[in-house]
N, C-alpha and C positions, 0 to 999 in steps of 0.2 A: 504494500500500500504506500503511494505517495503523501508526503507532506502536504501541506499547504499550499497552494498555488499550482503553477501548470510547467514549471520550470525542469527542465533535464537533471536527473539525480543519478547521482554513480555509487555503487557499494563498494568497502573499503578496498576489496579486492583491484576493482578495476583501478581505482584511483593509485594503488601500487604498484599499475602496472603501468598507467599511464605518465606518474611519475620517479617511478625507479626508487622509490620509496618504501622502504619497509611500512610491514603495518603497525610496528613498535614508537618507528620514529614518527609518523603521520598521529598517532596516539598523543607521542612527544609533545608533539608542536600544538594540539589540542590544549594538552593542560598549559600551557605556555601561552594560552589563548590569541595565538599568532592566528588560527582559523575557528572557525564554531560550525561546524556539521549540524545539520539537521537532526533530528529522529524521528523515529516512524512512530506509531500509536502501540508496535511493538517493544521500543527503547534502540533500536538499533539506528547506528549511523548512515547519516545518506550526504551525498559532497554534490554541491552543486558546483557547475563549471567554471565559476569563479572560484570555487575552493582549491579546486585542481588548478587554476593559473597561479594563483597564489602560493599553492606547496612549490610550483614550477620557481618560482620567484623565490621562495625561499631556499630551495634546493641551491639553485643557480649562486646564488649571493653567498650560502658558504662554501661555498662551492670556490670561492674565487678569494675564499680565505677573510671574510665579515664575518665578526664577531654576531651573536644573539643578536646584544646590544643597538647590534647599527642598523642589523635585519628588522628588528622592531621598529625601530627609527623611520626607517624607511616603510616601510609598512603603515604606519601612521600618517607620513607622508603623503603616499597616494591616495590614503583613503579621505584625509583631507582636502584633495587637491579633485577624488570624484566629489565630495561631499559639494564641494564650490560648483563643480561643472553641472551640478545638478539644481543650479540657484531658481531655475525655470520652473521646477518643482513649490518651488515658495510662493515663486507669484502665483502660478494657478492657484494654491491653495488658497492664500489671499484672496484671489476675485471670488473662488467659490464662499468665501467666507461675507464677501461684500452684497454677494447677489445672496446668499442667506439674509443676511442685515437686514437687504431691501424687501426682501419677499415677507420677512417677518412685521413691517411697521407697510407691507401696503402698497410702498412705493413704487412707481417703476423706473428701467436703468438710469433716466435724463434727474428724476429727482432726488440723487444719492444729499442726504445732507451731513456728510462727515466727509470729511479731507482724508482722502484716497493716499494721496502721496502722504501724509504723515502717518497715518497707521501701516506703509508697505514700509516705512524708515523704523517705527519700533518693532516691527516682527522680526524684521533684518536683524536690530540689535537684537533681539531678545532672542533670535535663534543663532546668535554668532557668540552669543553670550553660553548659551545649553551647549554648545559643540567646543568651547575653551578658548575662541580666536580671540577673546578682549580680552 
């Protein structure tokens, strides 16, 4: 049985095989909370294709003689760096939040009476504040 959503899942196997990874060390890197596996409604682990780029990337990097330390670093990095690339995500939510607003007092889109641009500047803050960037 799949998890949640519609997404491609791999069992530990494949993913040891995909990345030359024991299943000890892919375990490793679990408690190390470098990746987080899914589970099934059984308890068993399921890796989505991000997790397998990810063990790739971490393989690779000590691979070429990086420390945990820097692996993690980096790791935090890009997830960073998708968390930003996915800013588009905010504004949607934002309007769906604004077009709630409107639909709950009546109004419609031309008579928004709140300033638009200042509540998309404190969400901004307020979710760059929840993700650590202030």
């Amino acid at each position: 049985m799949k998890p949640q959503g519609q997404a491609q899942f791999h069992s530990i196997g494949d993913v040891k095989i995909a990345t030359g990874l024991s299943e000890r060390r892919i375990r490793y890197y679990e408690t190390l909370e470098l990746i987080s596996p899914q589970r099934t409604t059984g308890n068993q682990r399921v890796y989505t294709d991000h997790d397998v780029e990810r063990l790739k990337l971490i393989k690779e990097l000590l691979d070429q003689g990086e420390s945990l330390r820097h692996v993690r670093e980096r790791l935090k990095e890009a997830d960073l760096a998708t968390r930003r690339d996915d800013g588009h995500d905010l504004e949607r939510d934002a309007e769906s939040y604004f077009e709630g607003k409107r639909i709950a007092r009546g109004e419609d889109r031309r008579g928004a009476t709140f300033d638009r641009q200042a509540l998309l500047r404190r969400i901004k803050r307020e979710h760059a504040y929840d993700e650590g960037d202030e």
